[in-house]
KOLDRENGU-139240 format. One record per residue (C-alpha): residue number from 1; x, y, z. Coordinates in steps of 0.25 Angstrom, whole numbers, always signed. Layout:
BEGIN
nr NUM	x X	y Y	z Z $
...
//
This chain:
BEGIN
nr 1	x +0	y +0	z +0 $
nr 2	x +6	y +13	z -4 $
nr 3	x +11	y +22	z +7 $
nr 4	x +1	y +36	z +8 $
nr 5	x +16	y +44	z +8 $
nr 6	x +13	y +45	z -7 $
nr 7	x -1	y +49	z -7 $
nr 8	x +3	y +60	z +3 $
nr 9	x +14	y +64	z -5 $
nr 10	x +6	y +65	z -18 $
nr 11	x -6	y +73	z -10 $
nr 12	x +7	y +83	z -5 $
nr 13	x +13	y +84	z -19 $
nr 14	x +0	y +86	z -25 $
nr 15	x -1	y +98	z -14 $
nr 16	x +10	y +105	z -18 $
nr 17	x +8	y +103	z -32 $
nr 18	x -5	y +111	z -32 $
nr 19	x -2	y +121	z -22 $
nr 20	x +8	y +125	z -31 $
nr 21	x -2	y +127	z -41 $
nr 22	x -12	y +135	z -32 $
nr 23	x +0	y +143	z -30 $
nr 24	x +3	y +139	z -15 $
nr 25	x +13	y +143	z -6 $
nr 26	x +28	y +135	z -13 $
nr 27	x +32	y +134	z +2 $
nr 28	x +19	y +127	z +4 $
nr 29	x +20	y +119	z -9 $
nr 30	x +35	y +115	z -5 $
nr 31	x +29	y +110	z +7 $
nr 32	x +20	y +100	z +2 $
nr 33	x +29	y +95	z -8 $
nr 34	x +41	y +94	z +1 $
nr 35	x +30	y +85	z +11 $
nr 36	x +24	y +77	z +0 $
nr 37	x +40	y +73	z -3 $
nr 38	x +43	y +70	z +12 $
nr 39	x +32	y +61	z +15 $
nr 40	x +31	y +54	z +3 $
nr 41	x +45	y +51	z +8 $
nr 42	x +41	y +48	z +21 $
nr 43	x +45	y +31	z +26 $
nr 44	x +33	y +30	z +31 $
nr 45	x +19	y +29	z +27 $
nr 46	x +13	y +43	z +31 $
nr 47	x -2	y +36	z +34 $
nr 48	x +7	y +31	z +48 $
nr 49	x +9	y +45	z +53 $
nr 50	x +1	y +55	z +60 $
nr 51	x +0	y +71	z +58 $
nr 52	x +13	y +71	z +67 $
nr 53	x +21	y +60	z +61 $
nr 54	x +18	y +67	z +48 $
nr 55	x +26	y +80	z +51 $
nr 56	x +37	y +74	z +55 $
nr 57	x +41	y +72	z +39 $
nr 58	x +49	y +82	z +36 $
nr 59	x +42	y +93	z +28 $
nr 60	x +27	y +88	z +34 $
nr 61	x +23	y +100	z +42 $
nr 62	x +10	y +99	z +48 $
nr 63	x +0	y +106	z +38 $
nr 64	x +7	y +95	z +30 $
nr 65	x +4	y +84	z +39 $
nr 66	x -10	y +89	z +41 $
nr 67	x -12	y +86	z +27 $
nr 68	x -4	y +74	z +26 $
nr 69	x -13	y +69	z +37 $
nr 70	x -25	y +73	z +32 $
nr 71	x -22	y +65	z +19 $
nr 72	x -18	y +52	z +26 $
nr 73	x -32	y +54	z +33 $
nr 74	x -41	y +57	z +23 $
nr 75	x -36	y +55	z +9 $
nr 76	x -37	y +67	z +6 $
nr 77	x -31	y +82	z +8 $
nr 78	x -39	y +93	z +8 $
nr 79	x -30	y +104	z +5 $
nr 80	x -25	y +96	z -8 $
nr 81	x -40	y +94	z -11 $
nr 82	x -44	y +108	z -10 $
nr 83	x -30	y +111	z -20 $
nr 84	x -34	y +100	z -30 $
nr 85	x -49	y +108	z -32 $
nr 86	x -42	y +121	z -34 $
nr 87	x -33	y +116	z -44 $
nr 88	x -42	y +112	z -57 $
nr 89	x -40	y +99	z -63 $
nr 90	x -34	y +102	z -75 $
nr 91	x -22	y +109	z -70 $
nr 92	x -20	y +97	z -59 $
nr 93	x -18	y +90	z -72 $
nr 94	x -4	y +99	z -77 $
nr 95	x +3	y +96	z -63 $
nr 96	x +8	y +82	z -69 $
nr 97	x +13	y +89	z -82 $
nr 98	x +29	y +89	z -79 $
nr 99	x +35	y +102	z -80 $
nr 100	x +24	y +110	z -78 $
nr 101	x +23	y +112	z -64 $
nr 102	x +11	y +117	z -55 $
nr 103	x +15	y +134	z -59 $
nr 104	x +15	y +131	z -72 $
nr 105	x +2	y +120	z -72 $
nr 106	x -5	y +132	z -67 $
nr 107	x +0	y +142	z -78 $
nr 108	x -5	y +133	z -90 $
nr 109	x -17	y +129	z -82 $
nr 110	x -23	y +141	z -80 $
nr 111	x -16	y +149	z -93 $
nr 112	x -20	y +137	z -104 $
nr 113	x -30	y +130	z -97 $
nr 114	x -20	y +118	z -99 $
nr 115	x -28	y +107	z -91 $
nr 116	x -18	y +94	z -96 $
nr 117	x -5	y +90	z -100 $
nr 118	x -12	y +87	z -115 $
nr 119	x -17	y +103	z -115 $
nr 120	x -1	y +106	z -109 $
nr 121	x +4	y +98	z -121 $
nr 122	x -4	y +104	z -131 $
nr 123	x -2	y +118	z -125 $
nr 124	x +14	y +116	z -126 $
nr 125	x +11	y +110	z -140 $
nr 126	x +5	y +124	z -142 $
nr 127	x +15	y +132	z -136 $
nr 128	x +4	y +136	z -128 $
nr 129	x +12	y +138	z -114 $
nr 130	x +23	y +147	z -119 $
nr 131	x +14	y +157	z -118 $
nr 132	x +13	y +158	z -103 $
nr 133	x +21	y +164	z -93 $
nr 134	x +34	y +158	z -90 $
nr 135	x +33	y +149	z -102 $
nr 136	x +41	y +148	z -116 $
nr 137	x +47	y +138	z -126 $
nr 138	x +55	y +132	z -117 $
nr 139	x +44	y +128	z -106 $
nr 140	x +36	y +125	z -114 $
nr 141	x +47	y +115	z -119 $
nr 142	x +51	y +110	z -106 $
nr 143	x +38	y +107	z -101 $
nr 144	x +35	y +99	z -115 $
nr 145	x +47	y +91	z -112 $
nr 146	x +41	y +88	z -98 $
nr 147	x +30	y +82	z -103 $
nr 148	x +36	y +74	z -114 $
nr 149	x +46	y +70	z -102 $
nr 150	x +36	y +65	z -95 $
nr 151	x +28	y +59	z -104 $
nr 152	x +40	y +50	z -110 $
nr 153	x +42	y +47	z -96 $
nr 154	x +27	y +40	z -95 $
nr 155	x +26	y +33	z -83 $
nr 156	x +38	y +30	z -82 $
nr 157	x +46	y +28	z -68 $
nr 158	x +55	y +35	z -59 $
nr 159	x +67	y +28	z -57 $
nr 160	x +66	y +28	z -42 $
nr 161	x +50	y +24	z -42 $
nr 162	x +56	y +9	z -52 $
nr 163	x +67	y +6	z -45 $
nr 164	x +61	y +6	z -34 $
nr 165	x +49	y -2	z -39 $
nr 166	x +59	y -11	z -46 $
nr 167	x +66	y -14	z -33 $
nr 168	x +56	y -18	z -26 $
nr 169	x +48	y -25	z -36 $
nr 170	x +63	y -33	z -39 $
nr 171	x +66	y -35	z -23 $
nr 172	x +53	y -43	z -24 $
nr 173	x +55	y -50	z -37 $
nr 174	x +68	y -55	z -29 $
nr 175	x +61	y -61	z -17 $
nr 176	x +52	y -70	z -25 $
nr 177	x +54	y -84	z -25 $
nr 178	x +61	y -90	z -39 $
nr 179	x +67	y -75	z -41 $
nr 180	x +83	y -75	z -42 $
nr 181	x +84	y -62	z -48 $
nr 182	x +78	y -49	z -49 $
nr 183	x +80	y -37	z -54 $
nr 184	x +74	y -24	z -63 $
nr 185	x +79	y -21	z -75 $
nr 186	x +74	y -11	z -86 $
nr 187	x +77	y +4	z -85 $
nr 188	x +76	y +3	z -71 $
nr 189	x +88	y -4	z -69 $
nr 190	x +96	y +5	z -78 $
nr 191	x +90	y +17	z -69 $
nr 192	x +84	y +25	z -81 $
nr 193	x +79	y +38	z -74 $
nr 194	x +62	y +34	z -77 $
nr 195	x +57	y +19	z -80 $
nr 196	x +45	y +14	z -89 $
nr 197	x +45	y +0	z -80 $
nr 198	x +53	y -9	z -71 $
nr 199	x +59	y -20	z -77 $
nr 200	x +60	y -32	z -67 $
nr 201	x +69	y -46	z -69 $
nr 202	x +69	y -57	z -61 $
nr 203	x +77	y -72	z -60 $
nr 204	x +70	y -84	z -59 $
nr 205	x +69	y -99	z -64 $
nr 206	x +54	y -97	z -58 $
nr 207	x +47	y -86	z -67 $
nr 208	x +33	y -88	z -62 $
nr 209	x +36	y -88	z -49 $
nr 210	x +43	y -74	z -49 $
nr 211	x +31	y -71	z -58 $
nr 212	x +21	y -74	z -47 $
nr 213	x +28	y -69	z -37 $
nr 214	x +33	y -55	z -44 $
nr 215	x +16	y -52	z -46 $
nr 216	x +15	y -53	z -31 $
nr 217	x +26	y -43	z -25 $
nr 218	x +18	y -33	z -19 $
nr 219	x +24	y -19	z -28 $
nr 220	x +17	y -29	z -39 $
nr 221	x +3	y -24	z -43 $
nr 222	x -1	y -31	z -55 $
nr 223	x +4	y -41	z -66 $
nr 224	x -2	y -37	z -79 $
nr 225	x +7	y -47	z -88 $
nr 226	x +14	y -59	z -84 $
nr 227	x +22	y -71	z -89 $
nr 228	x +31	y -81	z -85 $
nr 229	x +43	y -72	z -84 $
nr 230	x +38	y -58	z -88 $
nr 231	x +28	y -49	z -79 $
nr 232	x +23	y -34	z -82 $
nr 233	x +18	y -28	z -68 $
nr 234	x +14	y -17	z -63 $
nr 235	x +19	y -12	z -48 $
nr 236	x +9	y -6	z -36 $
nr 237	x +16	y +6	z -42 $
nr 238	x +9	y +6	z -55 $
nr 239	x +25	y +3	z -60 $
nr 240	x +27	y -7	z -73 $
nr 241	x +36	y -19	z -72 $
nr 242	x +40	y -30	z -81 $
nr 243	x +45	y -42	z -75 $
nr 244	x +55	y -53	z -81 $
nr 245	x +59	y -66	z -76 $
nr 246	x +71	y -72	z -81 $
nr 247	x +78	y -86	z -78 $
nr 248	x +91	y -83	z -71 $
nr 249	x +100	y -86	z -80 $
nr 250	x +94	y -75	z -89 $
nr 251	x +94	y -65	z -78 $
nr 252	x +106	y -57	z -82 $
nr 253	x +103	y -55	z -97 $
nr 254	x +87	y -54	z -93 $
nr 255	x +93	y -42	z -84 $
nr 256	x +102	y -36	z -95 $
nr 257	x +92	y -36	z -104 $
nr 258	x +80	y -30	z -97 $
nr 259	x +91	y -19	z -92 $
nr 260	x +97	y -13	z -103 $
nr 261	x +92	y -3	z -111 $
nr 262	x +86	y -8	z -126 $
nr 263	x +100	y -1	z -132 $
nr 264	x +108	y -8	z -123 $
nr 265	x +103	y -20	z -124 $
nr 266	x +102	y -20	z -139 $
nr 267	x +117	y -16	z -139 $
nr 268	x +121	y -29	z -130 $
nr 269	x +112	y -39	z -141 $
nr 270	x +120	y -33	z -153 $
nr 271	x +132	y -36	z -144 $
nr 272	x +127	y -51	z -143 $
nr 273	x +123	y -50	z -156 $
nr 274	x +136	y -48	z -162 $
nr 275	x +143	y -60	z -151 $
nr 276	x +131	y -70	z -156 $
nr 277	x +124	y -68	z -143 $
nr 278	x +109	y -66	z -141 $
nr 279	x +107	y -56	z -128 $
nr 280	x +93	y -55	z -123 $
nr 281	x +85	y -55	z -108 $
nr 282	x +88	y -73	z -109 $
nr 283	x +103	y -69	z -110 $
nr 284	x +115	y -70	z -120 $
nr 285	x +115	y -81	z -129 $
nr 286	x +123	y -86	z -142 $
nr 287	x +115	y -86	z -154 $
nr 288	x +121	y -98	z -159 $
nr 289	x +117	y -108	z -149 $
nr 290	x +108	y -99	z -139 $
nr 291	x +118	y -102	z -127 $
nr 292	x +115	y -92	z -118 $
nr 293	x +130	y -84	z -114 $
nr 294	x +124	y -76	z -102 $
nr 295	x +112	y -71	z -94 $
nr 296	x +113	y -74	z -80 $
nr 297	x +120	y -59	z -78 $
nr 298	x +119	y -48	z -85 $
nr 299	x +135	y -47	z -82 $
nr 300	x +137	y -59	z -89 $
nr 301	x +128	y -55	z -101 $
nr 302	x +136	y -43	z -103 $
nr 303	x +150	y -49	z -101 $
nr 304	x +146	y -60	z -112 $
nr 305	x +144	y -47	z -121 $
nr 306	x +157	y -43	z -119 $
nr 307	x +153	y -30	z -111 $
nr 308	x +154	y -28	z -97 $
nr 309	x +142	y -28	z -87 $
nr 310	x +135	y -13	z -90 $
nr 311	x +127	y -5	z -78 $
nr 312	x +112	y -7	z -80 $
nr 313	x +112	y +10	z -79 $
nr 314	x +121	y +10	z -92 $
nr 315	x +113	y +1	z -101 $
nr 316	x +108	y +11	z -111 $
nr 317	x +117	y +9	z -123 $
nr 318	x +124	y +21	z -120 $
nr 319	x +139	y +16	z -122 $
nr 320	x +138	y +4	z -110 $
nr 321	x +138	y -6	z -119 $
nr 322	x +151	y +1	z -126 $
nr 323	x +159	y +1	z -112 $
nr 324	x +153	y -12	z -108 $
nr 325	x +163	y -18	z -119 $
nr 326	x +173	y -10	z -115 $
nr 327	x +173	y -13	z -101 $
nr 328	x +174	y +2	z -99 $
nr 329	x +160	y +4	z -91 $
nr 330	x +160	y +15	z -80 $
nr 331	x +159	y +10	z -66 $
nr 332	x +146	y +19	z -63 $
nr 333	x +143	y +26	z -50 $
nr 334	x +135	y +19	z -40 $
nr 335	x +126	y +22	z -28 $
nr 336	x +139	y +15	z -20 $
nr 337	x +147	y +26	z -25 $
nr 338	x +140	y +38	z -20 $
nr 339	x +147	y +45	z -7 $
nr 340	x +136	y +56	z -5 $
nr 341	x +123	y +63	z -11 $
nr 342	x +126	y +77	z -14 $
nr 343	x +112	y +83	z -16 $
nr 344	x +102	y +80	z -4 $
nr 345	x +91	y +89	z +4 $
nr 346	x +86	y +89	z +17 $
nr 347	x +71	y +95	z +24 $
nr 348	x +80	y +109	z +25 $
nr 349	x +74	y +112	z +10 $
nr 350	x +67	y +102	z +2 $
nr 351	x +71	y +87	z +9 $
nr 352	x +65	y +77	z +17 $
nr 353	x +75	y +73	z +25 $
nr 354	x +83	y +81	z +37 $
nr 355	x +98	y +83	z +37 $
nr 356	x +101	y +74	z +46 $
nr 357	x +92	y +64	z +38 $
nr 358	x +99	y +67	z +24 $
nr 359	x +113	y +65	z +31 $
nr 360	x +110	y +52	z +38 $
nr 361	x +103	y +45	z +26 $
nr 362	x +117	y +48	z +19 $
nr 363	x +125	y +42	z +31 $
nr 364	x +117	y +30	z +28 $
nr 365	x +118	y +28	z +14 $
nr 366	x +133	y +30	z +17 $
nr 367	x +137	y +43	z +12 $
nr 368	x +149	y +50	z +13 $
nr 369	x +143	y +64	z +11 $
nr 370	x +129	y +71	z +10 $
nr 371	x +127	y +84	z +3 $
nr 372	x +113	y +92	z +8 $
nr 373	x +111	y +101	z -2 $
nr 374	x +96	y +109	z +2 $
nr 375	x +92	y +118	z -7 $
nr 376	x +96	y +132	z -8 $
nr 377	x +86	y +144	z -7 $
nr 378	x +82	y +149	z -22 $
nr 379	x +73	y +136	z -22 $
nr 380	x +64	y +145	z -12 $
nr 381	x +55	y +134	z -9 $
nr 382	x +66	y +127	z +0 $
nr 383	x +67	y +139	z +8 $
nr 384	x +81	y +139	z +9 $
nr 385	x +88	y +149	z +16 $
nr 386	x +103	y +152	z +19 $
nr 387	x +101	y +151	z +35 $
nr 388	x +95	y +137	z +33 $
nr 389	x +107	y +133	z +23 $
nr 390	x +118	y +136	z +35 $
nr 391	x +110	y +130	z +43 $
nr 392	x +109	y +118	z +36 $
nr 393	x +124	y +117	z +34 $
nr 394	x +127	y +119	z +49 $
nr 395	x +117	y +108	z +49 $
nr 396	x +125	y +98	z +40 $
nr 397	x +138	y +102	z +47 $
nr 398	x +133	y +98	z +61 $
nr 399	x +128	y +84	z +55 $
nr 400	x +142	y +81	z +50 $
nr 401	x +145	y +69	z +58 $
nr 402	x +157	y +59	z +56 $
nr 403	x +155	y +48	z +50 $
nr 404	x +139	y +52	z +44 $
nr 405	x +142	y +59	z +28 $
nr 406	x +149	y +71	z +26 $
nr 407	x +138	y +83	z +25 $
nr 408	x +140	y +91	z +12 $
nr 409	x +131	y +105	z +15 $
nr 410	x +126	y +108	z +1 $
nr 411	x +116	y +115	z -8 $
nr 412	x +105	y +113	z -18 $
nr 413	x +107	y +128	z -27 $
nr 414	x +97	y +132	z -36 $
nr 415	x +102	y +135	z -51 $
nr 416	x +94	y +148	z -54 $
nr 417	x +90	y +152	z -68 $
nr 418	x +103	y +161	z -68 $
nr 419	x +112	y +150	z -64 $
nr 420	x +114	y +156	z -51 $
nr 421	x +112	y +147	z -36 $
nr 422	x +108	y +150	z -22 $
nr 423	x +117	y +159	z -12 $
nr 424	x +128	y +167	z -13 $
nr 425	x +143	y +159	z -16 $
nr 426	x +148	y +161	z -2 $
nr 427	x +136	y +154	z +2 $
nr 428	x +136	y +143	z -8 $
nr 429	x +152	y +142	z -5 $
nr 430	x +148	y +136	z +9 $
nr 431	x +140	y +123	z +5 $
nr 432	x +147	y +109	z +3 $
nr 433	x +140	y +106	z -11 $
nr 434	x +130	y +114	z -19 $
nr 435	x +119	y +108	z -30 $
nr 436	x +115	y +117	z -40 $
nr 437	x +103	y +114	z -46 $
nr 438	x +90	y +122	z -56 $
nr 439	x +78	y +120	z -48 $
nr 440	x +69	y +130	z -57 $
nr 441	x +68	y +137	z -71 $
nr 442	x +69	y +123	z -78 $
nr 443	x +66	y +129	z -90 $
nr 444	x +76	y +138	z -95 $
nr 445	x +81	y +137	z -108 $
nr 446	x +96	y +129	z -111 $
nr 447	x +104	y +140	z -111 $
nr 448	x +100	y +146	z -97 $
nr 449	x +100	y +132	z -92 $
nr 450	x +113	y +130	z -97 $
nr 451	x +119	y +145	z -90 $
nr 452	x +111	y +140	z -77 $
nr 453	x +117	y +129	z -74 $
nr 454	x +132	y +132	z -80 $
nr 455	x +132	y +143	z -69 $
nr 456	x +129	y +135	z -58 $
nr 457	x +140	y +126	z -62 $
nr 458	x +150	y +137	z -64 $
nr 459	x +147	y +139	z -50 $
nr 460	x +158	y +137	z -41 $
nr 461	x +149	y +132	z -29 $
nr 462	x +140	y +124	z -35 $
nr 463	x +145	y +106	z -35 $
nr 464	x +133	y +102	z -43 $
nr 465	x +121	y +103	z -51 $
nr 466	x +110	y +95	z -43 $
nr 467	x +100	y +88	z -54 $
nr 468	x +105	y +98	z -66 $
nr 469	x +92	y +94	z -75 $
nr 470	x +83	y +97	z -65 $
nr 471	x +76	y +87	z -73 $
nr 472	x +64	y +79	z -64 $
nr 473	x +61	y +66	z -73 $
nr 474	x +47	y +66	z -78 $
nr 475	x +42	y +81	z -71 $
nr 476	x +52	y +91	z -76 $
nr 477	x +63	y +90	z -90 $
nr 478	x +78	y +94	z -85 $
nr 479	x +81	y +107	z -88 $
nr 480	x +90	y +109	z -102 $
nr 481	x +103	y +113	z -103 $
nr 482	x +117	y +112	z -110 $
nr 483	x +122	y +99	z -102 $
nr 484	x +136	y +98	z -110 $
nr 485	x +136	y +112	z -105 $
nr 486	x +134	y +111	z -90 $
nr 487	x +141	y +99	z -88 $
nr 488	x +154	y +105	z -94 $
nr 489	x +152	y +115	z -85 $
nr 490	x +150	y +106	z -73 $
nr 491	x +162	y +99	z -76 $
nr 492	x +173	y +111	z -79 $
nr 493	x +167	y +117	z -65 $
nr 494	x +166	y +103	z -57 $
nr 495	x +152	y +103	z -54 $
nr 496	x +145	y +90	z -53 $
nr 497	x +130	y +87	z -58 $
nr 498	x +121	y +81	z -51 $
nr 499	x +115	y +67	z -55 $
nr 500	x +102	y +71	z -44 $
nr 501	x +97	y +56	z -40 $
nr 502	x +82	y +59	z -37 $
nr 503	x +74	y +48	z -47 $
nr 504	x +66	y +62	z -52 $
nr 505	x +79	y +68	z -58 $
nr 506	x +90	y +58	z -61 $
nr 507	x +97	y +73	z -64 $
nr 508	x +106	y +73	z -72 $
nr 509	x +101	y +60	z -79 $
nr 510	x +111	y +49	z -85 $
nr 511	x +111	y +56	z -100 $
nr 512	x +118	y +69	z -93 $
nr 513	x +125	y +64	z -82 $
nr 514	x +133	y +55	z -92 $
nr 515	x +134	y +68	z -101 $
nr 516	x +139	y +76	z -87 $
nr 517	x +150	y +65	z -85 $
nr 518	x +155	y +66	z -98 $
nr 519	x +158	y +81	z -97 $
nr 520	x +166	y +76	z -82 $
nr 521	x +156	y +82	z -74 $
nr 522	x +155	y +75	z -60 $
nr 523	x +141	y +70	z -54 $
nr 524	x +132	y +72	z -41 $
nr 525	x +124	y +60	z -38 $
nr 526	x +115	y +65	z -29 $
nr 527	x +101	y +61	z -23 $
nr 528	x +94	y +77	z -20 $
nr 529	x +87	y +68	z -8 $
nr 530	x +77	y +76	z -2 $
nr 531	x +74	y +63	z +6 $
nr 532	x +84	y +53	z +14 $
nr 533	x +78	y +43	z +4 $
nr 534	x +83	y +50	z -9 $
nr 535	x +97	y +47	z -6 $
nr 536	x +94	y +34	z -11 $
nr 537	x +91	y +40	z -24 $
nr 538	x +105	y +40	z -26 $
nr 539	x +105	y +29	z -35 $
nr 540	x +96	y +35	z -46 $
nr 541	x +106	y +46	z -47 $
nr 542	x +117	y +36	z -47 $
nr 543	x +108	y +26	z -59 $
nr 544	x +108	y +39	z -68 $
nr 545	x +123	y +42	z -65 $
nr 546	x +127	y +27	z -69 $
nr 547	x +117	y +28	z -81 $
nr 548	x +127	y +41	z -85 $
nr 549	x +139	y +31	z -84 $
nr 550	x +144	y +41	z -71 $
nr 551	x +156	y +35	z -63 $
nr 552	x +158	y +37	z -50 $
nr 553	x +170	y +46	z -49 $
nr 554	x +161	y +56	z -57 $
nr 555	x +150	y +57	z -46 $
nr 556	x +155	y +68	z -35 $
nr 557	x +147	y +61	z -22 $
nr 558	x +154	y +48	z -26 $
nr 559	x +167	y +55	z -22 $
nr 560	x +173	y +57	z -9 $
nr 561	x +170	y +68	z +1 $
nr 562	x +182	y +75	z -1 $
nr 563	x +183	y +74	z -15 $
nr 564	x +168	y +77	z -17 $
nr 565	x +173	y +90	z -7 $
nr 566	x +184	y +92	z -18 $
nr 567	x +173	y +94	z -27 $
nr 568	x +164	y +102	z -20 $
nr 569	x +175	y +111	z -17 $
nr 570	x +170	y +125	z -22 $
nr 571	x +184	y +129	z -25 $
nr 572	x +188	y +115	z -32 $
nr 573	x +176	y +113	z -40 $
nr 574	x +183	y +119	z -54 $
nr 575	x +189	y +104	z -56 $
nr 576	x +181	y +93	z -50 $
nr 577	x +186	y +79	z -46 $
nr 578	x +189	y +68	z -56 $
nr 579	x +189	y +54	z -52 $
nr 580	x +199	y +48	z -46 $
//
């Protein structure tokens, strides 16, 4: 039975979402939003806790509570009722359209009578919306390429939201009786950034048995087709999944098979092709006689190629196969590599989570160092002020303990329009690391995007720009710059970018990060947690940066503290650190 922490959430969102549109208080609208976030987060079940226990999640102040209660009670919120009959139907409707936002929802709404993402699309067709304030060309195009975005995206999954579907679906695959092997495959495991469905594979020399068993786990909601060895289902989620059962001794060309991309796979058949070999999901076979050469691990499948074992992250076709024969693969970054997360939050702005929580979720995940890098105060809704900054930082020097993670005292800046950042240089002069990030004006055209970010860069206190396409997958396009540009830049001045681990950015994707490396910039693999939880999102980050063929040595936070200090240096940040 689902957990009510998502209906309260949704009910809080859904607050926010049209206060904005009434025009509300932002502070009051920040507040809901920040407390739909905290309890949806919340371990446990918010039915168990009364008024009191309620306003002890951080960010649930009574009138919150109040309303929380009321919902729990009733099923219903009065407040979010009474704003549901002021705000008409139709324009309810435009606040799924991404891009749009609920401002600009309202503008076409009352200004076009626009009524529907069909009437939006035909209006855009019409050049219709440049006409209003604040609109031109370029919005116009942006908020096209959101919709086609999304629309190519169809219902396709986060990342987060399949894999952990798939682990749980595959832990229980695993238990069943006459299950040696289980696994997903597909997309999934290659960690592509959204997935259509998940792909599952399992080991046994009693199909029917996994069959009948596989239908009765309890995230299994329905079996629409079924066989001896092949399944379509669908989760308690509404999530697709294919399942295939294989004989064991076909496992490791089964997996191989439903792993790689169509490319890559075809590349490996015209390899066996061309050595009289047959590859497909049953394993390697001669042609001549139809003796099977390999299948029992995908290992051994590629070795009998004549290639070494590739990463399932790099199976794309996009030169793996070529180094696989060459025996001149990267040894990718891992989670295992990463030392410390550069870019967290705490309650002091936007987070969940207290100080003293952050720092002691990184003590155990055994880091060597935590950057808290709240955000700084021309993002006005975060209400951050100078007085609470140094206060913070007297904070974070007081909780260096020995033995616990060193404490970093850090920054997120916003990029304005103009290229310029928060406070003064003497005051950005005293923080350990600072991100620099564009948090608004997602719009402007190439060139001023361009000059915007170039001038953070040039900078001398800024270390990194934190998710540098403020892109959010399937909602909002990245914002469109000269990459070639910015990351020359990035490299001659040593600043790192950021690959931000949150599954709604994956910023910046595999395609630039890869492009980063080649101009020598050095990466930031960082989580942006606003919750303890989040630091666990560390592997997405790290999924992308393998799918982009980074190295550890190229990653800052896999470095050591004093060589990362090296690097943060404001005075030795002309020439950054090469591995070694």
């Amino acid at each position: 039975m689902p957990r009510s922490n998502d209906d309260v959430a949704a009910a809080l969102e859904e607050m926010a979402t049209l206060l904005a549109i009434a025009g509300g208080d932002p502070f009051r609208i920040r507040a809901y939003d920040k407390a739909a976030r905290a309890l949806a987060e919340h371990p446990q079940d918010l039915a168990t806790l009364d008024e009191r226990g309620l306003r002890a999640v951080p960010g649930v102040g009574a009138h919150i509570a109040a309303k929380v209660g009321e919902l729990l009670r009733s099923g219903r919120m009065a407040e979010l009722d009474d704003l549901r009959a002021q705000v008409p139907a139709g324009l309810r409707a435009l606040l799924d359209v991404p891009g749009l936002g609920p401002k600009r929802a309202r503008q076409v709404y009352d200004e076009l009578g626009i009524t529907s993402s069909a009437e939006l699309l035909q209006a855009l067709h019409e050049h219709r919306l440049r006409g209003l304030r604040g609109w031109g060309p370029t919005s116009e195009d942006n908020l096209r390429r959101a919709i086609a975005q999304t629309q190519q995206a169809g219902r396709r999954l986060a990342l987060d939201v399949a894999l952990e579907t798939a682990e749980e679906l595959v832990d229980g695959l695993g238990r069943l009786p006459g299950t040696t092997r289980a696994a997903y495959a597909g997309s999934l495991r290659r960690m592509r950034e959204t997935i259509g469905d998940i792909d599952l594979l399992a080991a046994s020399d009693d199909p029917a048995a996994v069959m009948t068993g596989f239908a009765r786990l309890p995230l299994v909601a329905e079996v629409r087709a079924g066989g001896t060895t092949k399944a379509l289902a669908f989760t308690t989620k509404g999530v697709h999944v294919d399942l295939r059962v294989v004989p064991p001794a076909s496992w490791g060309s089964a997996l191989q098979y439903f792993t790689g991309s169509k490319a890559h796979n075809v590349h490996l058949r015209r390899i066996a092709q061309r050595q009289g070999l047959k590859l497909s999901e049953y394993g390697l076979e001669r042609l001549a006689d139809g003796t099977t050469v390999a299948g029992a691990s995908e290992e051994e499948v590629y070795e009998s190629l004549g290639l070494a074992w590739v990463p399932p992250t790099l199976r794309e076709d996009r030169g793996e196969v070529e180094a696989a024969r060459a025996r001149a693969l990267p040894r990718l970054v891992e989670v295992s590599d990463i030392r410390g997360d550069l870019h967290t939050h705490t309650t002091l702005t936007d987070g969940l989570a207290t100080l003293e929580e952050m720092v002691e979720a990184a003590r155990r995940r055994g880091y060597r160092y935590l950057a808290v890098t709240d955000h700084a105060p021309m993002l006005r809704m975060m209400r951050m002020t100078t007085e609470k900054m140094l206060a913070q930082r007297a904070q974070v020097r007081a909780l260096q303990v020995r033995g616990g993670p060193a404490l970093l005292h850090g920054s997120e800046l916003n990029i304005q329009p103009d290229g310029s950042l928060d406070w003064d240089d003497e005051t950005l002069a005293g923080f350990d690391v600072l991100v620099a990030c564009v948090h608004s004006h997602f719009t402007m055209g190439r060139a001023e995007m361009t000059a915007r970010l170039l001038r953070a860069i040039e900078h001398p206190a800024v270390n990194v720009i934190g998710h540098p396409t403020s892109r959010s997958i399937g909602r909002r396009p990245p914002i469109d710059f000269d990459a070639d540009a910015v990351f020359a830049a990035a490299a001659r001045t040593g600043t790192a970018m950021e690959v931000n681990s949150f599954p709604d950015r994956l910023d910046l994707n595999d395609e630039l990060a890869r492009l980063a490396q080649a101009h020598g910039v050095v990466l930031s693999i960082a989580t942006d947690a606003h919750a303890t939880r989040h630091l666990a999102n560390i592997r997405y980050g790290v999924a992308t940066a393998q799918r982009a063929w980074v190295t550890p040595d190229r990653v800052i936070n896999t470095w050591p503290l004093p060589r990362l200090r090296a690097f943060l240096a404001k005075g030795g940040r002309a020439r950054p650190a090469v591995a070694g």
